[in-house]
MARVEXVEX-397037 format. One record per residue: y, z, x of N, C-alpha, C in turn. Coordinates in steps of 0.001 Angstrom, whole numbers, padded with zeros to 6 digits, always signed. Example, Ala and Ser with C-alpha at 12.3 -4.5 7.8 and 13.67 -1.06 7.14 Angstrom:
-005690+007800+013190-004500+007800+012300-003300+007800+013200-002250+007080+012850-001060+007140+013670+000030+007870+012900
This chain:
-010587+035713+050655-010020+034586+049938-010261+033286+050692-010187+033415+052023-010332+032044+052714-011686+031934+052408-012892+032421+053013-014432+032207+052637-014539+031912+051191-013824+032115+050483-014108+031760+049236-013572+030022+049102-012386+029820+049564-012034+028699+049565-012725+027823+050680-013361+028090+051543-014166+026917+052283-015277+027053+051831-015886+028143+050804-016977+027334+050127-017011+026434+049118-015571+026883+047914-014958+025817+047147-015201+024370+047746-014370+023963+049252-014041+023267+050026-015433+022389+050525-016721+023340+050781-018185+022375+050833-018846+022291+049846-018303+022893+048856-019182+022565+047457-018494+020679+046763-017301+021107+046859-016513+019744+046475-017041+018494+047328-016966+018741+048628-017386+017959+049199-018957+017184+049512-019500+018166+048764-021266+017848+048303-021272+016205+047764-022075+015531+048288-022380+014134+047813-023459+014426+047185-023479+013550+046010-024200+013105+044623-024019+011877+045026-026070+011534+044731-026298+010361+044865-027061+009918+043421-026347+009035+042748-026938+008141+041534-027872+006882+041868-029234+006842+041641-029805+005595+041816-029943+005058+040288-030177+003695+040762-030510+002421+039164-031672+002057+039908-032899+002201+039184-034139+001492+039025-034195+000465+038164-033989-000952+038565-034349-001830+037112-035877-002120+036847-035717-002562+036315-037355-002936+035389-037678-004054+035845-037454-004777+036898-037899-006024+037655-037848-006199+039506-038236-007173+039415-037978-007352+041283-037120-006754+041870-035034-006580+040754-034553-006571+041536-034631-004792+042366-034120-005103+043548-034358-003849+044104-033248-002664+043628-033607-001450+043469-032889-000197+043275-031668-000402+043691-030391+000045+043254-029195+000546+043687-029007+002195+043576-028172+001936+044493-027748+003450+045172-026861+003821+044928-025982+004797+044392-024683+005064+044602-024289+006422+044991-023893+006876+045944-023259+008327+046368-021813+008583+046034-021620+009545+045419-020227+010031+045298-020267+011408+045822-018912+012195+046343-018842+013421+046127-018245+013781+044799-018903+015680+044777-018394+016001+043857-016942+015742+043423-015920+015477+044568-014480+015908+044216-014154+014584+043547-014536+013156+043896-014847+012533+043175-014937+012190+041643-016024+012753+041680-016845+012907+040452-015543+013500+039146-015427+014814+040182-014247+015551+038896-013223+015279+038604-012215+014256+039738-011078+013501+039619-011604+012241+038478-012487+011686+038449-013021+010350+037330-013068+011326+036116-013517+012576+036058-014091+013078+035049-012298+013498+034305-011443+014023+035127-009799+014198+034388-009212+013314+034737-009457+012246+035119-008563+011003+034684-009076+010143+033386-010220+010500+033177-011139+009858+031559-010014+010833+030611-010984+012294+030683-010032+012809+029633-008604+012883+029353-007910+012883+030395-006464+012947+030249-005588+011151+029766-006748+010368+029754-006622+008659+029486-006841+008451+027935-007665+009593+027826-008188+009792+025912-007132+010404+025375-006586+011470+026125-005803+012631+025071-004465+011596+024982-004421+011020+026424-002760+009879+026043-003145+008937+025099-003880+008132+025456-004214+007281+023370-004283+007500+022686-005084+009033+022342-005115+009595+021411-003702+009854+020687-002659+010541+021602-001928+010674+021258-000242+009400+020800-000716+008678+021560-000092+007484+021059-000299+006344+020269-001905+006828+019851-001721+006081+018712-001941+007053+017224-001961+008307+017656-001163+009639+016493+000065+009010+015970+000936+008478+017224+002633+008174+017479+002422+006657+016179+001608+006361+016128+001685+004580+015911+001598+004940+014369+000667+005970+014424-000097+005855+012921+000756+006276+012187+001590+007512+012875+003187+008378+012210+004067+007492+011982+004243+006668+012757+005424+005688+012502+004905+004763+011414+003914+004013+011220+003589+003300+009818+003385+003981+008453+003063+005285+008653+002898+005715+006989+004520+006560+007023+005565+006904+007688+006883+006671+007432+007110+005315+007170+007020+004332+007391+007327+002929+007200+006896+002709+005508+005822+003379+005448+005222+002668+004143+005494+003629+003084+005975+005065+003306+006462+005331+002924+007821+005392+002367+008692+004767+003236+010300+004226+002894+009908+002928+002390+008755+001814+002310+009051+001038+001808+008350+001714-000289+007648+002395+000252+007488+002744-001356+008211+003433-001996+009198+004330-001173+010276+004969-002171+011546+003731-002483+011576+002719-001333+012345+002054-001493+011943+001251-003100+010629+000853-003343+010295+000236-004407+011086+001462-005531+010187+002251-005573+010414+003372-006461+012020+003443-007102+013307+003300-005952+014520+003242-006187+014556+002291-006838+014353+001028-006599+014960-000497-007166+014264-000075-008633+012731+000425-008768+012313+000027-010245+013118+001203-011256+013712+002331-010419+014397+003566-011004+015707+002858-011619+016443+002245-010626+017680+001320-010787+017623+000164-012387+016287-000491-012303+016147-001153-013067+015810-000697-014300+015180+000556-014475+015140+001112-015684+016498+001525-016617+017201+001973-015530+018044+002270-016076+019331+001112-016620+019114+000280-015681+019568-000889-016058+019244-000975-018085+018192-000898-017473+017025-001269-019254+018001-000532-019966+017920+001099-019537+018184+002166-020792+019352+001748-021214+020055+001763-020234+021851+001017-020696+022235-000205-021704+021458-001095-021339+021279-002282-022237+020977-001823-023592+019579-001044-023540+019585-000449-024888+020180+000137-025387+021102+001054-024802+022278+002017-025023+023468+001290-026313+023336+000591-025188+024576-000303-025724+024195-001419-026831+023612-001804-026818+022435-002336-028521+022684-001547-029343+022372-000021-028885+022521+000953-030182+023837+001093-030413+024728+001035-029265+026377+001659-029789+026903+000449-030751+026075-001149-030174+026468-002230-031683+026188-001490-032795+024794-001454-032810+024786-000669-034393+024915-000321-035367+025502+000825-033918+025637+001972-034998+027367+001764-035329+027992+001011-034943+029210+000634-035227+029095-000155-036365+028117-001233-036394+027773-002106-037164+027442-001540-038600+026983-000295-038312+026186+000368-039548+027813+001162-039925+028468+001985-038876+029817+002380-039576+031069+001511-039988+030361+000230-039827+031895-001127-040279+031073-001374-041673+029807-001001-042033+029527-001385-043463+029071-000081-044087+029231+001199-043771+029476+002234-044636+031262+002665-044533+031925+001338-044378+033627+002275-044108+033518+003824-043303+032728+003869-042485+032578+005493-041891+033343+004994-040179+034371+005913-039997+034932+005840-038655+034658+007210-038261+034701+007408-036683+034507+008944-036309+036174+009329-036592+036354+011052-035597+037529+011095-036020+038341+010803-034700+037583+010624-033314+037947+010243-032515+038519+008104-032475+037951+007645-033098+038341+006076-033414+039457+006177-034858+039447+007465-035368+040550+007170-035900+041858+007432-035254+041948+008226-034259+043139+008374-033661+043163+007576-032805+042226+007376-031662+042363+005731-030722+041123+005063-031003+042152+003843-031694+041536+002647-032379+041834+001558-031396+042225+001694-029970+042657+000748-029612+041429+000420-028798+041170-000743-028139+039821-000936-026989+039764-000638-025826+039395+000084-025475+039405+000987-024141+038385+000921-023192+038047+001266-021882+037106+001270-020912+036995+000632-019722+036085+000734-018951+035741-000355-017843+034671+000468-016902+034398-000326-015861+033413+000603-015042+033984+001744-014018+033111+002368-013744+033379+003412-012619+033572+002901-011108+033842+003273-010105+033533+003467-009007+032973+003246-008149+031710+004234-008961+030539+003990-009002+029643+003009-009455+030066+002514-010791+029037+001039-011110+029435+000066-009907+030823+000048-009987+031162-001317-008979+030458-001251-007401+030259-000012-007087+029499-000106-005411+027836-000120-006068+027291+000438-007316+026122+000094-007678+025848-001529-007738+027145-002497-008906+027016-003636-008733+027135-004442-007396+027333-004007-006669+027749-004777-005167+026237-004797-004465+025991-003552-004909+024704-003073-004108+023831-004106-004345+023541-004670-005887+022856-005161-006460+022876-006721-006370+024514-007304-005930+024582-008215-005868+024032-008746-004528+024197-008319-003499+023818-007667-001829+021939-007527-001849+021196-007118-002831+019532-007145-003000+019877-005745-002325+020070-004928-002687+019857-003609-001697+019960-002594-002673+019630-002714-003969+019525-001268-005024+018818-000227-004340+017689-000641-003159+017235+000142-002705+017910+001158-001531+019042+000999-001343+019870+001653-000545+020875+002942-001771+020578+002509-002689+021292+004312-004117+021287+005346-003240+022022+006579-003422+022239+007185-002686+021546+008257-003727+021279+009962-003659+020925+010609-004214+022280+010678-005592+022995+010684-005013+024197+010937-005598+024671+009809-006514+024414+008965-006358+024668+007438-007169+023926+007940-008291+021922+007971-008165+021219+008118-009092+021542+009441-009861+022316+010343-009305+022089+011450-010162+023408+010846-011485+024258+010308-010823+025159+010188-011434+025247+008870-012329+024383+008340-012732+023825+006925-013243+022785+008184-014246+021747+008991-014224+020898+009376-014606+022029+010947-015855+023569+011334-015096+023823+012111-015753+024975+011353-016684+025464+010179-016633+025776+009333-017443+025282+008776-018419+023800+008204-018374+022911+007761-019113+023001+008803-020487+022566+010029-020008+022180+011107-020519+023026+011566-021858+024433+011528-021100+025817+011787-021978+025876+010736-022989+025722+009642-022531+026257+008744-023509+024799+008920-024648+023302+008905-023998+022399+009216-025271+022623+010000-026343+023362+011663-025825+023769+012520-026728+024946+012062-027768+025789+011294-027220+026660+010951-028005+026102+010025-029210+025161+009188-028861+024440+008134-029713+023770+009312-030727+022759+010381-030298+022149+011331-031339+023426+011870-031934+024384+012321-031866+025564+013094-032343+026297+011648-033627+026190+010256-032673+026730+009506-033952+025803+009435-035264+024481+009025-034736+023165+009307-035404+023447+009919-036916+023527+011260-036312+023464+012856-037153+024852+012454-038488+025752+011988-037377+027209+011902-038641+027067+010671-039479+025967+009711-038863+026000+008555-040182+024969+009100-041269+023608+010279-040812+023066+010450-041836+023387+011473-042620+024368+012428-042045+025106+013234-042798+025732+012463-043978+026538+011558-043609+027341+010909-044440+026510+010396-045924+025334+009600-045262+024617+008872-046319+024035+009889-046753+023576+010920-046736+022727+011564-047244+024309+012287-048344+025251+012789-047916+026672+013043-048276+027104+011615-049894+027025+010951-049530+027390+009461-050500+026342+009314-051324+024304+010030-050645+023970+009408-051969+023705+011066-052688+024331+012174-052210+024635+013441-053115+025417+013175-054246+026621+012393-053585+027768+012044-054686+027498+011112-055541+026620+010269-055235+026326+009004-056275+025516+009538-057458+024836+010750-057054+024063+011149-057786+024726+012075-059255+025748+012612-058670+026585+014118-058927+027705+012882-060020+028225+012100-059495+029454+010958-060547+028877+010839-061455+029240+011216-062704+029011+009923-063489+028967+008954-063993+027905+007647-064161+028421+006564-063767+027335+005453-064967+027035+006119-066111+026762+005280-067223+027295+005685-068575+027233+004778-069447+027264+005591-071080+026205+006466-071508+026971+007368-072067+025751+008377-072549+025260+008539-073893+025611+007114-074395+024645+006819-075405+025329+005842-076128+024542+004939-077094+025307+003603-077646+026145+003710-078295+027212+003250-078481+027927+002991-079715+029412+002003-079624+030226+002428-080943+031805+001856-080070+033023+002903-079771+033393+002909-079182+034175+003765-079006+035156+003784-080128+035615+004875-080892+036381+005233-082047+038216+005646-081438+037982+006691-080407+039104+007058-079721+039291+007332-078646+040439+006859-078153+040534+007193-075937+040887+008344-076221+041094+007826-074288+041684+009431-073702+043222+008975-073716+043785+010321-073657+045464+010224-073954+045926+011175-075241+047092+010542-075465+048028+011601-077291+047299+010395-077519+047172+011018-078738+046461+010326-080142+047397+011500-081308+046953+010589-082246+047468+011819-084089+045832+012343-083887+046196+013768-084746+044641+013925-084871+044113+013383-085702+042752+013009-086206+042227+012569-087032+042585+013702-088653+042458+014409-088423+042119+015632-089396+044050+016526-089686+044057+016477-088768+045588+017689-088839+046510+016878-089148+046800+015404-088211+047804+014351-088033+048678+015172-087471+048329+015805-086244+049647+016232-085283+049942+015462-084249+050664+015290-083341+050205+014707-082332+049570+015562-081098+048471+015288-080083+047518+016181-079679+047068+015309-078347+046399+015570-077334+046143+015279-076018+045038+015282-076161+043795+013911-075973+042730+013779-076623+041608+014281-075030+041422+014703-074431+040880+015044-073574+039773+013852-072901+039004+013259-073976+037805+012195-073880+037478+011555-074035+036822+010288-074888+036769+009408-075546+035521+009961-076561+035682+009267-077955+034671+009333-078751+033917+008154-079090+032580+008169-079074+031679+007192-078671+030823+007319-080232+031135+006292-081716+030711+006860-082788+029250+005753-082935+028193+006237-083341+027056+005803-084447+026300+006560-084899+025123+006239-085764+024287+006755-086924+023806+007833-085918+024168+009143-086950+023173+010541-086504+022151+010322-086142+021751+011585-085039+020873+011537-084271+020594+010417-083119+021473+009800-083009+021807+008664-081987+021511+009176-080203+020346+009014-079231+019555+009838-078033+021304+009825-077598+021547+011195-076975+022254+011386-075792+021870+011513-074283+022584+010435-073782+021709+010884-072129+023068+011659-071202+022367+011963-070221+023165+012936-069102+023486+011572-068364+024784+011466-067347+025417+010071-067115+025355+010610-065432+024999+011830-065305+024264+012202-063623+023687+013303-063392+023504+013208-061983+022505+014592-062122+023292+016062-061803+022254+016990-062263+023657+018623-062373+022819+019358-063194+023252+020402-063271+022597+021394-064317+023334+022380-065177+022861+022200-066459+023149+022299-067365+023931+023925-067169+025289+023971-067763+026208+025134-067476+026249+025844-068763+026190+024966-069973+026530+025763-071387+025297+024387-072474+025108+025247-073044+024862+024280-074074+024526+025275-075573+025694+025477-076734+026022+026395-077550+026776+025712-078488+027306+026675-079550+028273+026169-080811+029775+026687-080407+030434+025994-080003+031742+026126-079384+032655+025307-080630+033864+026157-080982+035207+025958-081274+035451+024683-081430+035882+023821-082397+036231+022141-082263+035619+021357-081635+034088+021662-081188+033051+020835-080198+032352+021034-080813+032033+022037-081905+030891+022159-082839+029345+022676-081864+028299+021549-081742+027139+021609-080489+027735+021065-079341+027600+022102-078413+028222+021078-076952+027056+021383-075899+027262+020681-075064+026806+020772-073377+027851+020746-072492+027374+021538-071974+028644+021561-070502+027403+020937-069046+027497+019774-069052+026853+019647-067679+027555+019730-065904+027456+020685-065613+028168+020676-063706+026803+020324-063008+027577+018998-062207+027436+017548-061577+027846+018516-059936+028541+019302-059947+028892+019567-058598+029858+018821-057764+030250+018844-056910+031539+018020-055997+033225+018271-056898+032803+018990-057945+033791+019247-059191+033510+018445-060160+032647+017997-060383+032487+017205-061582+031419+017829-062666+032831+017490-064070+031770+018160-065362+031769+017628-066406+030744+016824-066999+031247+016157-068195+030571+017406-069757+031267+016721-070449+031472+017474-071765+030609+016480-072550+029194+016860-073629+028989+016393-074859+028970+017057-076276+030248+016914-077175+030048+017563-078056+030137+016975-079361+030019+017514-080659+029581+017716-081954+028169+016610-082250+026925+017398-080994+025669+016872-081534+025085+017689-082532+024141+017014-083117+023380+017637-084308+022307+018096-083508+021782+018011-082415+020941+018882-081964+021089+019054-080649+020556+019588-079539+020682+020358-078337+019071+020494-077399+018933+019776-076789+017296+019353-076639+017346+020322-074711+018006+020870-074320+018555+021414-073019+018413+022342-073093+018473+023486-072096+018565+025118-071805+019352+025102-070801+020216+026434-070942+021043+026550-069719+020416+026386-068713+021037+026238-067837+019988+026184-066094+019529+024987-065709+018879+024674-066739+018037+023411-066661+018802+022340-065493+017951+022015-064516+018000+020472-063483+017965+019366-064246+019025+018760-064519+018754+017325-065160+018967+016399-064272+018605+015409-064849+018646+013849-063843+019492+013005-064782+020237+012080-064198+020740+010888-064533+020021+010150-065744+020543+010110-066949+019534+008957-068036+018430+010004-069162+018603+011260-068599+017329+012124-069156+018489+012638-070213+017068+012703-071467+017663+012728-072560+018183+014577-072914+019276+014742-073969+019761+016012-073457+019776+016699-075225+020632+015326-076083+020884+016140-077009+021012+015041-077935+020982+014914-078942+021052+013866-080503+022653+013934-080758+022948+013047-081034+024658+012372-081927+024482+013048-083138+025900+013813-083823+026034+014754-084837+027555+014674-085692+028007+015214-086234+028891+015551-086914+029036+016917-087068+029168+017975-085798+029336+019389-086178+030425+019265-085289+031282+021001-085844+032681+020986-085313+033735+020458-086074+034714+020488-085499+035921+019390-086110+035726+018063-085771+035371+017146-086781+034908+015708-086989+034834+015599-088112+035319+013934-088415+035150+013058-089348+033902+012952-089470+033048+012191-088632+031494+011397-088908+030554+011767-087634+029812+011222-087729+028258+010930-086923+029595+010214-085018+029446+011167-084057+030507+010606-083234+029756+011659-081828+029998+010639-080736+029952+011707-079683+031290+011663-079164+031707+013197-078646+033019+013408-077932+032881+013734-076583+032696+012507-075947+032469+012749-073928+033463+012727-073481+033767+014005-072649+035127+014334-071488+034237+014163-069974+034674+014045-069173+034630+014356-067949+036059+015052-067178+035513+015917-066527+036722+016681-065688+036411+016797-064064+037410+016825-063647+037134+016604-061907+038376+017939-061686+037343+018832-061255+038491+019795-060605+039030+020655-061641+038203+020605-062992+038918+021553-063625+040221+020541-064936+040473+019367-064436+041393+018765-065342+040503+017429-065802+041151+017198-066971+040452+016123-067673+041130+014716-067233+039898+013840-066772+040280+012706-066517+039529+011417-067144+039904+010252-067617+039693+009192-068241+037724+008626-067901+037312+008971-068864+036229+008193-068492+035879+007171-068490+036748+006178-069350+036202+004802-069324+036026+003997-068194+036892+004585-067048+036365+004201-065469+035228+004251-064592+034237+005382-065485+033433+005626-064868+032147+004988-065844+032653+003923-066669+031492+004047-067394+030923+002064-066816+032062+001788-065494+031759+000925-065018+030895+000654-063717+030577-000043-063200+029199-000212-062055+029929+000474-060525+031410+000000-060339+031899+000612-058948+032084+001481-058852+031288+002813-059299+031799+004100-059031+032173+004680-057923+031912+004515-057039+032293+004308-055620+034270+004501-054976+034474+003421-055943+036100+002875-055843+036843+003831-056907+036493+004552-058026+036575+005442-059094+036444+006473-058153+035865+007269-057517+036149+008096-056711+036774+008211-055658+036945+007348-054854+037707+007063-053737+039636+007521-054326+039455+006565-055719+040879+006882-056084+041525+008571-056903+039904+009250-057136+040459+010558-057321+040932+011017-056031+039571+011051-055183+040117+012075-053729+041233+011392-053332+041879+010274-054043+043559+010230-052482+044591+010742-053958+044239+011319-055090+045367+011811-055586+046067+012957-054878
């Protein structure tokens, strides 16, 4: 082991000599080093590289964290501000759609029991607004945004849920507009109301169910809404009738026509022609006898033979 180390010991110590020849007068330089020399320059180079190397690894780590917190930081503020947006719009729509239920008379059933004005911010908005007032949206916490993002969310559903109940409704109002009836069902003057009357024929006194609407035979009968046709036959003191069901409970009656232009079943529409003005049955003359019934009982039509049908129904359903 020692002979091994004193040859280590004269090998290290071996001088290396470097000459420079230049390309002119001037004369050669010389330079001698020993090896041990040589190998101390040679790991103080590399170990001078691997430390820069590695500190400016350190430099480069620390700026793309930097530029990275400043881009999530962006990312937060423009997240913040969207939602800002969505809210604004939120709340545009909750005008609305209020706006749209203050001119269809439609309240939920929650504003009918508290009608009073209610609300304010959270907690949370107020350290969001502070944040904001401060320039630091970019400081939200995970927990802020989730809870800004699961708020948002709730209140959208509620907006689709009001949505759904205003087009329920309208689609509901123009079923019924359709189903009322809400014109004359054919020209003439009226001969007799609804109420006791004498009869024409017996002279008893009698509960007139309808009004009779008289002119010249064969006078067009129209359907006064839409429904489908339930009866249309030679019935008892109606002579030719139609039974049209309108649906929602509504059924109007046309009887003693001279003809019958309908089939049971049949889809009719509002105005479409059904059956001709007659004198069959118990009758004096050329007369139509229109009832309408809601629910099974006979109620006054001359109410409905006006433009607000709307207000004509409103006052059946609160009987």
């Amino acid at each position: 082991m020692k002979k091994i180390l004193n040859v280590l010991r004269r090998e290290l110590n071996r001088g290396l000599t470097f000459m420079v020849i230049p390309h002119n007068t001037i004369k050669p330089l010389r330079l001698s080093f020993s090896l041990s020399f040589i190998l101390f320059i040679i790991f103080m180079w590399t170990g001078l590289t691997l430390w820069a190397g590695y500190i400016a690894s350190q430099h480069i780590d620390y700026w793309r964290v930097k530029s990275d917190n400043s881009l999530m930081k962006l990312k937060v503020v423009f997240f913040a501000q969207q939602v800002k947006k969505s809210r604004e719009m939120l709340d545009q729509m909750k005008e609305n759609d209020q706006n749209i239920r203050t001119l269809l008379d439609l309240k939920s059933k929650k504003a009918i029991i508290e009608n009073e004005g209610q609300g304010g911010p959270s907690p949370v908005d107020a350290n969001i607004l502070t944040k904001a007032l401060d320039g630091k949206l970019y400081e939200m916490s995970q927990v802020e945004i989730f809870n800004q993002t699961s708020a948002l969310w709730q209140e959208a559903k509620q907006q689709i849920d009001s949505y759904r109940e205003i087009v329920n409704f309208v689609h509901n109002q123009r079923a019924i507009y359709k189903a009322v009836p809400n014109c004359w069902p054919c020209v003439g003057k009226i001969t007799a109301g609804f109420g006791y009357r004498e009869h024409p024929i017996f002279h008893y006194q009698e509960f007139h169910a309808g009004v009779d609407i008289a002119n010249e035979k064969s006078t067009p009968v129209y359907a006064t809404g839409y429904g489908t046709i339930k009866m249309c036959d030679w019935q008892s003191g109606y002579g030719r009738l139609i039974v049209l069901d309108h649906g929602y409970g509504y059924q109007t009656f046309y009887g003693h026509l001279s003809k019958i232009l309908v089939n049971q079943g049949d889809k009719i529409k509002r105005g479409q022609l059904i059956g001709l003005m007659g004198n069959t049955g118990t009758s004096t003359g050329n007369h139509l006898h229109y009832e309408i019934r809601y629910g099974q009982s006979p109620i006054n039509p001359v109410p409905f033979l006006k433009k607000d049908i709307f207000a004509v129904t409103n006052l059946l359903t609160k009987r």
